[in-house]
C-alpha positions as CSV (number, residue, x, y, z in Angstrom):
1,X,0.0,0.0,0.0
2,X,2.7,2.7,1.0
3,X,4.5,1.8,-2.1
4,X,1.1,2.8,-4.0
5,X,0.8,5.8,-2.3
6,X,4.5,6.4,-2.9
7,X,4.1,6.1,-6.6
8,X,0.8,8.2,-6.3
9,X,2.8,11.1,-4.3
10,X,5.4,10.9,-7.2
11,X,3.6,11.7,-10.1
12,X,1.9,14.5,-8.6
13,X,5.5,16.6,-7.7
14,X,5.0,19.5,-9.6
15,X,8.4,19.7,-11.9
16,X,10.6,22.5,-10.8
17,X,13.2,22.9,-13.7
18,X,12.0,25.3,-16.3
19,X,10.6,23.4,-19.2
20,X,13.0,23.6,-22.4
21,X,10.4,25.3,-24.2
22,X,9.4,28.2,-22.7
23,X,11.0,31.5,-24.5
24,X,10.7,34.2,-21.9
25,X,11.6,36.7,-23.9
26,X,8.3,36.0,-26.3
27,X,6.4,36.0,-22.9
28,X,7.4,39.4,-22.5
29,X,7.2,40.6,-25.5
30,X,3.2,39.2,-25.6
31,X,2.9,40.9,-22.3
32,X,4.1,44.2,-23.6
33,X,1.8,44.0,-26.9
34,X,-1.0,43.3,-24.2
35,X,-0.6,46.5,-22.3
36,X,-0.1,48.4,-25.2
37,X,-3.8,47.3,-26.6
38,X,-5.3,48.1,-23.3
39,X,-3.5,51.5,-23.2
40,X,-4.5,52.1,-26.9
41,X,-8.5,51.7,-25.9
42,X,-9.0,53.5,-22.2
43,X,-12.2,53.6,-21.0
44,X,-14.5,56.6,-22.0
45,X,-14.8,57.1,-18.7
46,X,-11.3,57.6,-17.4
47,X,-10.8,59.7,-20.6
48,X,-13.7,62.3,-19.4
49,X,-12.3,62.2,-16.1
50,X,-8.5,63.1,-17.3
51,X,-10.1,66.1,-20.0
52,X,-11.9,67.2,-17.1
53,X,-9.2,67.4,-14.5
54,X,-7.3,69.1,-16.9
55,X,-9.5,71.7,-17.9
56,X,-9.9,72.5,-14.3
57,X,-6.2,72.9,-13.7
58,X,-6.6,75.3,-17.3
59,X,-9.5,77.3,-15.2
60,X,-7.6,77.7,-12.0
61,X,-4.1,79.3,-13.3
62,X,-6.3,81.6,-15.2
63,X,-7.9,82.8,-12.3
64,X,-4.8,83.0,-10.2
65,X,-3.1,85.0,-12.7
66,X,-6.1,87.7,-13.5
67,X,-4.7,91.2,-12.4
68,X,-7.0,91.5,-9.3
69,X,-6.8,88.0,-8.1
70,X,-4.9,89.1,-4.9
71,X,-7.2,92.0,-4.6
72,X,-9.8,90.1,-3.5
73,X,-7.8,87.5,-1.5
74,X,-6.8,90.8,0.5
75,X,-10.6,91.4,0.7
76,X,-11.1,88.2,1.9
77,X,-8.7,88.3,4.4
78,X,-9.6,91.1,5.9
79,X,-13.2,90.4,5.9
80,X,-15.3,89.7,9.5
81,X,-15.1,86.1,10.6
82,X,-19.4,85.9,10.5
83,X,-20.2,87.7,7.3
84,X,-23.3,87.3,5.0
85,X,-23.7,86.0,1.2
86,X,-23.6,89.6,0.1
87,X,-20.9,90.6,2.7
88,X,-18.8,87.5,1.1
89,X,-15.9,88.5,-2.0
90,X,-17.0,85.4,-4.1
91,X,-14.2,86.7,-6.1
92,X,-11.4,86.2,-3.5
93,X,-13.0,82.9,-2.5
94,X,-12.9,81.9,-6.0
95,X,-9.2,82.4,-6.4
96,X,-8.7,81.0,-3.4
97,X,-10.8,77.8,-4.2
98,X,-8.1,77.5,-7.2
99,X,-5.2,78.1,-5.4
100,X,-6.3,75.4,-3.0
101,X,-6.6,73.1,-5.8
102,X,-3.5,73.8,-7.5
103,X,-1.3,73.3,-4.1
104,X,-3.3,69.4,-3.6
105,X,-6.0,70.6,-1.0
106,X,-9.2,69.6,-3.0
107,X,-12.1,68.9,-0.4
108,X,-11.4,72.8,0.8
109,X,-11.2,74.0,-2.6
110,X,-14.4,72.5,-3.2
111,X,-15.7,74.0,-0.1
112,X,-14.7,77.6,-1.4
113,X,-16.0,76.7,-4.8
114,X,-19.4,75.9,-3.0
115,X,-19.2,78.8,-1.0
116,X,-18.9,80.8,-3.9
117,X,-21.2,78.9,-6.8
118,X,-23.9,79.3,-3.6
119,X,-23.3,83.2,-3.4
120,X,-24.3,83.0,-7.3
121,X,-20.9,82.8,-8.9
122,X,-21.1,80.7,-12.5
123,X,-17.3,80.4,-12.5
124,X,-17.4,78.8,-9.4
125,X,-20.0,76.3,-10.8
126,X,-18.2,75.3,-13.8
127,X,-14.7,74.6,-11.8
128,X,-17.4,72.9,-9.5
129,X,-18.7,70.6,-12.1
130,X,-15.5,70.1,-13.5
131,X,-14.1,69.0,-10.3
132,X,-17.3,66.6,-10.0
133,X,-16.4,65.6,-13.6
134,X,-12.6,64.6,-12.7
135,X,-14.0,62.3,-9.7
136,X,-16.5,60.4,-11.6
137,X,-19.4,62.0,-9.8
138,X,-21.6,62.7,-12.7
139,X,-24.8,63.7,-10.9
140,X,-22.9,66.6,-9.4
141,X,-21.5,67.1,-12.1
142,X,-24.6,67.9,-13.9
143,X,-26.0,69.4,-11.1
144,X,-23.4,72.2,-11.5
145,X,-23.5,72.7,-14.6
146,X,-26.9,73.1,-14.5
147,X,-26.2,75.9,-12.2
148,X,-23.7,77.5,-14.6
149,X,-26.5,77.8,-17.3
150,X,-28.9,78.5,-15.0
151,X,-30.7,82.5,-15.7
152,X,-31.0,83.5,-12.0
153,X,-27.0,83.6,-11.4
154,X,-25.0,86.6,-12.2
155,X,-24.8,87.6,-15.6
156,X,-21.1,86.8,-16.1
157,X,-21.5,83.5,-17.2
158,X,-19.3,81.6,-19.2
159,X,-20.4,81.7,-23.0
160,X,-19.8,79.0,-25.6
161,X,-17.1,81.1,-27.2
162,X,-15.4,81.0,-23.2
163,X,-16.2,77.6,-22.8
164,X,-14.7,76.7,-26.8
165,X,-11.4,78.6,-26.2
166,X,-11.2,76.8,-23.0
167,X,-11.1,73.4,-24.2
168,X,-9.2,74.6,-27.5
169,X,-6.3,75.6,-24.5
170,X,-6.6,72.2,-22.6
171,X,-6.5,70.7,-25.9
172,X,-3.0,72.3,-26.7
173,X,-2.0,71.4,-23.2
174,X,-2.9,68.0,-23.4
175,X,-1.4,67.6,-26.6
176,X,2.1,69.6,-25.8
177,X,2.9,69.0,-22.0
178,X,2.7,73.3,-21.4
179,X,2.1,74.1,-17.9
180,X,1.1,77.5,-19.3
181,X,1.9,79.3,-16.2
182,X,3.7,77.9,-13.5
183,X,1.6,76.8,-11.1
184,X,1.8,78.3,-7.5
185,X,5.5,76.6,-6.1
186,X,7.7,77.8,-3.2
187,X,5.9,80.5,-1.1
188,X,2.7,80.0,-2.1
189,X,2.4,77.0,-1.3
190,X,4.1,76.8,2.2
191,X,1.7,79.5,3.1
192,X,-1.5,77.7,2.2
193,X,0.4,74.4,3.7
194,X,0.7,76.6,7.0
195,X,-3.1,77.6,6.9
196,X,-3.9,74.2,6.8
197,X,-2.2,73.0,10.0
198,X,-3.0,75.9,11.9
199,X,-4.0,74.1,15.8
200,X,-5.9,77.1,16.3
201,X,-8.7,75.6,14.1
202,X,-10.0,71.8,14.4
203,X,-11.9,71.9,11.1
204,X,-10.3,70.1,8.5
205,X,-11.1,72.7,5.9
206,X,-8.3,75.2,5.3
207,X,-9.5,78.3,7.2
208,X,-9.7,81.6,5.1
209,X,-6.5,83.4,3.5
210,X,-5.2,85.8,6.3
211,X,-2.6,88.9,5.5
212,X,0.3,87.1,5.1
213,X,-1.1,84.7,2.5
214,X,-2.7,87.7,0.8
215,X,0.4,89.7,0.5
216,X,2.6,86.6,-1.0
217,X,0.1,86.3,-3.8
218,X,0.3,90.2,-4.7
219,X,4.3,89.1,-4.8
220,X,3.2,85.8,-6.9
221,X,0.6,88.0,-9.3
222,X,3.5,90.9,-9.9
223,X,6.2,88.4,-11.2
């Protein structure tokens, strides 16, 4: 019997020399040819996702760099902890929305965008439906960009020929690598990284811009 099972036990041992016909270097080579199929069809879905992420990024060093964008950061800062919707610069909280999104702090910047979009600001909206876009969240998504076309905002809303330009730009930058402008880098962002771990605050939301923030942006704006 044992040597039954003996015989049994043998010609189940796996083999553990590499088998004489096995080319490894065709194995890779099918491997390779594999990805590159995948990579040549991406899901639609992803692709939105990317076009919309980078349309936002487009959107929010266009804001930064308007001429008055640290005009109404200053406002902002300067501006009554408990203040109203008409009190509120949605202009200053706009650009800083975008700069939180361009330093990696999105849930704030969405926070500001919402701040803003709900004081009646389209562009806050749009960068609020695009950021929706980029996370797959299509229902908000449509949601805010139903708000961007929607009559009772302000009148400044974006236009088709805005909105065309705008993806003809994140076109070209998909297309050539260009940052465009460079994005906020050195002061910038240490100042909003220092607003952010502030221990006077325990909400996890980057707390508004104060002076010191402000006046490195009117540094950032002038160069």
């Amino acid at each position: 019997m044992s040597t039954t099972i003996d015989a049994l036990l043998a010609d189940a041992r796996v083999p553990t020399s590499r088998h004489e016909g096995f080319d490894v270097g065709a194995a890779l080579r099918r491997l390779a040819a594999d990805a590159a199929t995948a990579s040549a069809t991406p899901n639609p879905d992803m692709v939105r996702a990317a076009e919309a992420a980078q349309r936002l990024s487009v959107v929010c060093r266009w804001v930064l760099n308007k001429p008055d964008a640290a005009d109404h950061v200053d406002r902002l800062a300067q501006e009554p902890d408990a203040v109203t919707a008409d009190q509120l610069d949605v202009d200053g909280a706009l650009v800083f929305a975008c700069l939180l999104h361009l330093t990696d702090h999105r849930e704030s910047a969405q926070f500001w965008w919402q701040l803003a979009a709900g004081a009646g600001h389209r562009a806050a909206a749009y960068c609020l439906h695009l950021h929706h876009l980029a996370l797959g969240e299509t229902r908000e998504a449509r949601h805010w960009l139903h708000e961007v076309t929607h009559d009772v905002l302000d009148s400044e809303a974006p236009d088709s020929a805005f909105l065309a330009t705008l993806e003809a730009v994140a076109l070209y930058v998909r297309r050539t690598g260009s940052s465009l402008t460079s994005p906020p880098t050195g002061g910038l962002e240490m100042e909003v990284d220092r607003l952010a771990t502030d221990k006077t605050s325990s909400c996890i939301i980057v707390r508004r811009p104060d002076q010191q923030l402000a006046d490195r942006l009117h540094d950032f704006t002038r160069r």
